[in-house]
N, C-alpha and C positions, 0 to 999 in steps of 0.2 A: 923480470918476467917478460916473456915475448907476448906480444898483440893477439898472437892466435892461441895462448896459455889464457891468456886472459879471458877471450873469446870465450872458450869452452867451457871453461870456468862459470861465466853467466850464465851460459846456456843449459850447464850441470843446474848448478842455479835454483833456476828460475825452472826447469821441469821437476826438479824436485819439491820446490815449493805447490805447484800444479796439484803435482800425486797425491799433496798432500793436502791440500785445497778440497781437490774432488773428495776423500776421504770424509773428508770434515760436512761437507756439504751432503753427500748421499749417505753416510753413516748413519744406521740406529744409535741412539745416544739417551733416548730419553724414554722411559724413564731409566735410571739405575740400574741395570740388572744384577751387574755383579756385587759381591762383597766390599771387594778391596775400592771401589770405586761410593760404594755408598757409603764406607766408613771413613775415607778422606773427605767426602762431601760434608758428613755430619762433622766432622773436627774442624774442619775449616769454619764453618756456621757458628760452632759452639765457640770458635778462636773470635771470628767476627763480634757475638752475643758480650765479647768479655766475661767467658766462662773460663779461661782456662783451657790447659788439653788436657781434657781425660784419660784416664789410665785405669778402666772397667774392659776387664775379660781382654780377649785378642788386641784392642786398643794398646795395653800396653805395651806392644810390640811393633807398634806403629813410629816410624821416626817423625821427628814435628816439621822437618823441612817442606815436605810437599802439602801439608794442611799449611803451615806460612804463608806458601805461595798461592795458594787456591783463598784464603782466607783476604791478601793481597787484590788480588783480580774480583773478587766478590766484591771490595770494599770499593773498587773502583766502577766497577758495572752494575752490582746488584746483585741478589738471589734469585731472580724469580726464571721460571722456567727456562728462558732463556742462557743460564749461568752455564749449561755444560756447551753449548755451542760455541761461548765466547772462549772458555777453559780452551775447545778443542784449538778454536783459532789462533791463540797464542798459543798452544803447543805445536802446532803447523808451522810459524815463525821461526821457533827456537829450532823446532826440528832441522830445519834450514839452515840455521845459522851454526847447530852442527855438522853440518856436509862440510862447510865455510871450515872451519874448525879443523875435521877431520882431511880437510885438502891440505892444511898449513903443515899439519905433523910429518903425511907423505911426503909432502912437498919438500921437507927440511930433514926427514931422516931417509928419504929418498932420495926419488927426480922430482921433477913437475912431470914428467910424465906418470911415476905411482901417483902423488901425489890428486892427478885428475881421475884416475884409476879409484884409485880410492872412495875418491868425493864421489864417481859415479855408482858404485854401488854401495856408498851410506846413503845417495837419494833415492836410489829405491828400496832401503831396506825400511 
């Protein structure tokens, strides 16, 4: 990969991580507003409590991976009010490290040219 692939590459980067920084930071987040956000919340909790995932009404249509991973990040942080800021910050990470991601696929069933192409608008999507 050339110096100025590279280059861009950070640069993609690293304002995507920004965008998605500022999001995180000016974002309404708290409380829960929506559904699918307070029913992952409560399964991760109740995963945390050593309840089990429940399978009551809409829950049973819920897959267990993303209460895993919220239940993960709870056990490491904590619940308390705090808990959807740190969720958001690690989803801002990974969001990231899918740009990272979606530059390699471009980059390999492309150029490095799609490949940067790419990466630039998965960081602003």
């Amino acid at each position: 990969m050339k110096t100025y692939h590279v280059a861009l590459l950070v640069i993609i980067l690293l304002l995507s991580l920004l965008v998605r920084l500022y999001f995180v930071q000016n974002g309404e987040f708290l409380p829960l507003k929506d559904y699918d956000g307070r029913t992952y919340d409560g399964l991760a909790r109740q995963l945390l409590a050593g309840k089990g995932f429940g399978n009551e009404g809409a829950k049973a249509f819920v897959t267990p991976g993303y209460p895993l991973f919220l239940s993960l990040i709870y056990r490491l942080t904590g619940t308390g009010e705090e808990r959807i800021f740190v969720i958001r910050l690690v989803q801002a990470v990974l969001g990231t490290v899918t740009v990272l991601i979606v530059y390699g696929l471009g980059n390999k069933l492309g150029s490095p040219a799609t490949g940067l192409l790419a990466a630039a608008l998965a960081g602003i999507y």
